[in-house]
C-alpha positions, -999 to +999 in steps of 0.1 A: +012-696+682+027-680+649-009-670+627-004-652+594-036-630+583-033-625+544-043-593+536-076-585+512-070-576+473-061-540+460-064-530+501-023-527+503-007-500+523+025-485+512+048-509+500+085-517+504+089-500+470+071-499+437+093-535+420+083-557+448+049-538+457+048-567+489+027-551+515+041-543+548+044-571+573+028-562+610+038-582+639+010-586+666+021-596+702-002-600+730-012-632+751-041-624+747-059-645+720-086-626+716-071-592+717-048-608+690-076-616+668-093-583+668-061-563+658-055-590+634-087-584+615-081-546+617-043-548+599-058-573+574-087-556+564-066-527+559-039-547+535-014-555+561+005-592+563+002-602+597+026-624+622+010-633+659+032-638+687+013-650+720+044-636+739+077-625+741+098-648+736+080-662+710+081-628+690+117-627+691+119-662+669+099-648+646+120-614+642+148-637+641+132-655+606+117-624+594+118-588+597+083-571+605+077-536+597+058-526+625+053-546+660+019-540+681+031-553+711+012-551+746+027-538+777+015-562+806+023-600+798+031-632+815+068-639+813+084-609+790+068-580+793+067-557+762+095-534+775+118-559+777+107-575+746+113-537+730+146-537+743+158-570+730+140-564+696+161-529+693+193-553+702+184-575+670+208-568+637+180-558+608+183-546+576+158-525+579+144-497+608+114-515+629+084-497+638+075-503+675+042-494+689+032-503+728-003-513+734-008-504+770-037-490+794-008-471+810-008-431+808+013-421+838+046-399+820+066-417+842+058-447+820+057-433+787+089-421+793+101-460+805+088-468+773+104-442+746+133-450+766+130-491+756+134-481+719+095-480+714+083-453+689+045-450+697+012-457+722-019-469+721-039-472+744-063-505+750-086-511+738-076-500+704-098-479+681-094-494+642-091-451+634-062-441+655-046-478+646-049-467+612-036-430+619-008-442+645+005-468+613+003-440+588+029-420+608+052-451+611+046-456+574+062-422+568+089-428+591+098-463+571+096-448+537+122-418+550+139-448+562+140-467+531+147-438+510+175-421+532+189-459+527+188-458+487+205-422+487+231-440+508+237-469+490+234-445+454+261-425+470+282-451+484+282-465+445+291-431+435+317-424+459+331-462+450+330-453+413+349-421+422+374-441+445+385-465+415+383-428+390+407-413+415+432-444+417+435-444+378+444-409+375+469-417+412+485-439+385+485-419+357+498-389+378+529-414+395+534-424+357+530-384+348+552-374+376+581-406+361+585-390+325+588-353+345+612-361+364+632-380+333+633-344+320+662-340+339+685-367+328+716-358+349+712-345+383+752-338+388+780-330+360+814-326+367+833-305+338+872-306+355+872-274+368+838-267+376+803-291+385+764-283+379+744-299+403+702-298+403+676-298+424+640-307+413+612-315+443+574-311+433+550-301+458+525-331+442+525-355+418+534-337+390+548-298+394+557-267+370+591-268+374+622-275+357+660-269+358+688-281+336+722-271+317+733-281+284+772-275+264+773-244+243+811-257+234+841-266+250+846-243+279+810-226+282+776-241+300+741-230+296+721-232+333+684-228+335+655-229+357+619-225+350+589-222+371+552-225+352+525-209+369+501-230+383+504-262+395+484-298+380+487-317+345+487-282+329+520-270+340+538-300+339+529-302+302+546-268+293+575-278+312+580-306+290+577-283+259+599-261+273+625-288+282+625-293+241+632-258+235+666-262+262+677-291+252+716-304+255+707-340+237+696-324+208+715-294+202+699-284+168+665-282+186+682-261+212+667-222+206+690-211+227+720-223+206+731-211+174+755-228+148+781-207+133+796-210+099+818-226+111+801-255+124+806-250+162+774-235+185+776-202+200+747-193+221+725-161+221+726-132+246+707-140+275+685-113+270+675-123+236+670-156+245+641-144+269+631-121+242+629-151+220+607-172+248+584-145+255+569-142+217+572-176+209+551-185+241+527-160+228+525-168+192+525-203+192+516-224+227+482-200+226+482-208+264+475-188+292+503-198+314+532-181+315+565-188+331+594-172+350+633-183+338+665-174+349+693-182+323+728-184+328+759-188+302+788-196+321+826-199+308+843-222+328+879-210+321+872-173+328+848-178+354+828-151+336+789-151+336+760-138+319+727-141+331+688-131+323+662-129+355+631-129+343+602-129+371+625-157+389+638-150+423+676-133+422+704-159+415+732-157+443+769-161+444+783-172+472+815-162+476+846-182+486+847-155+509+812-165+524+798-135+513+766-139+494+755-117+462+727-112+446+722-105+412+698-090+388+668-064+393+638-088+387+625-083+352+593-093+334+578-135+334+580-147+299+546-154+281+528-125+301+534-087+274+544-093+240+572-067+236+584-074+268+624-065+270+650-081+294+683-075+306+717-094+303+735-093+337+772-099+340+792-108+372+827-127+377+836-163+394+863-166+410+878-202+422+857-211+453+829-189+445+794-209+438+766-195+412+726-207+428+699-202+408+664-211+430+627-210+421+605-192+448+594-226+463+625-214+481+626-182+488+588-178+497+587-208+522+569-197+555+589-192+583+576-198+623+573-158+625+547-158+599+573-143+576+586-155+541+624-168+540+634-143+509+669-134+500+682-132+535+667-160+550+679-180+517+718-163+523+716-174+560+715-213+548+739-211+519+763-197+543+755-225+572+757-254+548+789-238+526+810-267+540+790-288+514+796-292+477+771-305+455+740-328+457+748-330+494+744-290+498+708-293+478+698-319+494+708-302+534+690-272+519+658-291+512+656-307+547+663-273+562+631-260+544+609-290+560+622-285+590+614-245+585+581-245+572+572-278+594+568-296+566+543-277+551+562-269+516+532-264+493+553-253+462+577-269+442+613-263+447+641-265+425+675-254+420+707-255+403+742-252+418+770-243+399+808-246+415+835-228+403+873-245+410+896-230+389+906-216+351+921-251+344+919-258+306+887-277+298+896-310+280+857-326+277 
C-alpha cells in the first residue's frame, strides 16, 4: 500500500531550496502496518511528506515514480529484506543523493558492517525514539544540503567553464585569423635575382609569434635582408612585428626607413649601423612600448658579392663557404628599443660564388639538445654543413625537421631564417 501523510503547516524541515520551499519527502518501508503508522505520524508531525511502502518490492516502484529524500527502511521482512532493497535502491539512476537509514534490532558489528556495506548511511534501532528519529534525520539533512549545494557549485562551474570554452574558441579564431595576416607579412618566401636567390623561413611556436624576416630592392644589383625577433610571445609581439614590417618594406619603398632617395631619383640605402641607430630611438620615442627587439640587417651587392651587415642582439649570421667551411660574423651588439644612445657596428665580409649568407633567430640556435645542452653556433654549423647539398626552401625546410627531430618536438620558440645564395658576378638585368 502506497499512503502519503501530508505534513502540518509552518512545521517544514529544510527544504530543497528556498524557490520551491517543498518539504523533504521520507519514504517509510516496513511490513509492518503498524510500525508504519507510528513513524508516519512522527515524520509528519515534524513537516516531512511521507510515502509507505509495505515491502521491498513495492518501495522500488515508488523510487522509480519519485525520488525520496530519505528511506526508513526495516531490516527483517518477508520477501526483500532491507539490505537487498538498499542495494538495488543504490543501483537506481537519481538526480539527487538518497538518504538511507536501516531500522533494525540488530547491533552485532558484523551486521552493521553488512549494512554500511549495502549503501545504507545510518541505524536505528527498533523501536524508534521520535528524538533520535529527529536527530538521526537532521544529520542526513546536512548531508543532502552539502549534496545539493556541492551540485549547484558544479553546475555554476560547468556554466562557467562552458562560457569560457565558447570565449576560448572565438579568440582560437581570432588567433588562426591573427596568425593569417602575420604570416602575409612575408609576401614571397623565395626570390630568384639571376645570379643570386633569397629564401625565408618563418615558423611560430603558436598561433601568432614575434618574428619576422624579409628582403626588399635597394636598386639594381643590391638587396636589403632582415630578420627580427620581438621579445615575448602572444598578440603583443605579433603586433610590433607588423609595425616593423612597415618600416622594411619592399612594396612601398618611400615608407621604407631603411632606404633613402637620392637627387637623383634612385634609392641608396643607409649604413647598417645607422639604420639600427635609427630603430633604436624611433622604438623609444614613438611605439612607447616596452618590448624591444633584436635585428640583423644585411645589404648585399649581388655583382660584387660584397656584404654589409648590423647584429644587433640577434644570434651571429653565418657564411657557409663553397668550401664547406662555416663563418661567423659579427660580435653581438645591443637589442634595439632597450638604451637610447645605444651604438652599433657595420660588419663587412665577402661572397664568393658558392658561398651562402644565413641569418637565424635564436629559436635556432638555442633549441635543446638530448644532452641537456643548447645547439648554438656549432651545433647550427654541424647542419648547414650536413644539408649543404640543398639550395633553397628545401635546405630551410630539412633544417626545420632536423630541429623537431632534435629537441623531440618540443620547439617552444619561433624560428625563422633567411638564406641568401650567392652564384656568380653575372650582370643583374631585373
Amino acid at each position: 500500500m502506497n499512503r502519503v501523510s501530508k505534513p502540518l503547516k509552518d512545521e517544514r524541515p529544510s527544504t530543497r531550496g528556498a524557490a520551491t520551499a517543498q518539504p523533504r519527502r521520507v519514504l517509510v518501508v516496513d511490513d509492518s502496518r503498524m510500525q508504519r503508522r507510528i513513524l508516519s505520524a512522527q515524520l509528519a508531525r515534524s513537516g516531512y511528506q511521507v510515502l509507505e511502502a509495505e515491502s521491498g518490492e513495492q518501495a522500488l516502484e515508488i523510487c522509480a515514480e519519485t525520488e525520496p529524500d530519505f528511506v526508513l527502511s526495516d531490516w527483517m521482512m518477508e520477501g526483500m529484506t532491507g539490505i537487498e532493497f538498499c542495494k538495488r535502491f543504490r543501483e537506481m539512476k537519481r538526480e539527487g543523493y538518497g538518504y538511507f537509514i536501516l531500522l533494525t534490532s540488530k547491533s552485532d558489528k558484523n551486521d552493521v558492517a553488512e549494512g554500511l556495506e549495502s549503501g545504507a548511511d545510518d541505524f536505528l534501532a527498533k523501536p524508534v525514539n521520535g528524538e533520535e528519529l529527529r536527530a538521526r534525520l537532521t544529520a542526513g539533512e546536512r548531508i543532502l544540503k552539502m549534496e545539493h549545494e556541492m551540485k549547484e557549485k558544479n553546475r555554476l562551474l560547468s556554466s562557467a567553464l562552458g562560457e569560457l570554452r565558447a570565449l576560448y574558441d572565438v579568440i582560437d579564431r581570432d588567433l588562426i585569423e591573427a596568425r593569417k595576416l602575420q604570416q602575409s607579412l612575408v609576401r614571397e618566401r623565395f626570390r630568384g635575382f639571376g645570379n643570386a636567390q633569397v629564401s625565408l623561413m618563418l615558423r611560430p611556436s603558436g598561433h601568432v609569434g614575434g618574428d619576422l624576416v624579409g628582403f626588399f630592392p635597394i636598386n639594381a644589383r643590391r638587396v636589403g635582408l632582415y630578420g627580427i625577433d620581438v621579445s615575448g610571445h602572444g598578440i603583443t609581439s605579433a603586433l610590433m612585428t607588423a609595425r616593423l614590417a612597415g618600416y622594411l618594406s619592399g612594396s612601398s619603398p618611400e615608407q621604407n626607413i631603411a632606404l633613402i632617395q637620392t637627387e637623383y631619383g634612385i634609392y641608396d640605402a643607409r649604413d647598417p649601423a645607422e639604420l639600427a641607430a635609427h630603430l633604436n630611438a624611433l622604438v623609444l620615442e614613438e611605439m612607447r612600448t616596452d618590448s624591444y627587439f633584436t635585428l640583423i640587417y644585411a645589404d648585399v651587392d649581388m655583382i660584387s658579392g660584397d656584404v654589409a651587415l648590423v647584429q644587433a642582439g640577434h644570434p651571429y649570421p653565418a657564411v657557409l663557404r663553397a668550401s664547406g667551411a662555416v663563418e661567423f660574423l659579427g660580435r653581438g651588439g645591443m637589442p634595439v628599443g632597450l638604451f637610447a644612445g645605444a651604438s652599433y657596428e657595420t660588419v663587412t665580409t665577402r661572397l664568393v660564388p658558392g658561398d651562402r649568407l644565413f641569418l637565424g633567430s635564436d629559436g635556432i640556435t638555442e633549441v635543446m639538445q638530448p644532452d641537456g645542452k643548447l645547439l648554438a653556433e656549432t651545433g647550427l654549423a654541424r647542419l648547414l654543413v650536413t644539408l649543404g647539398a640543398l639550395r633553397g626552401p628545401a635546405l630551410l625546410d630539412a633544417l626545420y625537421w632536423n630541429l623537431h627531430q632534435i629537441s623531440g618536438d618540443a620547439l617552444d620558440d619561433d624560428a625563422s631564417a633567411v638564406l641568401f645564395e650567392f652564384d656568380g658576378a653575372k650582370e643583374n638585368n631585373g
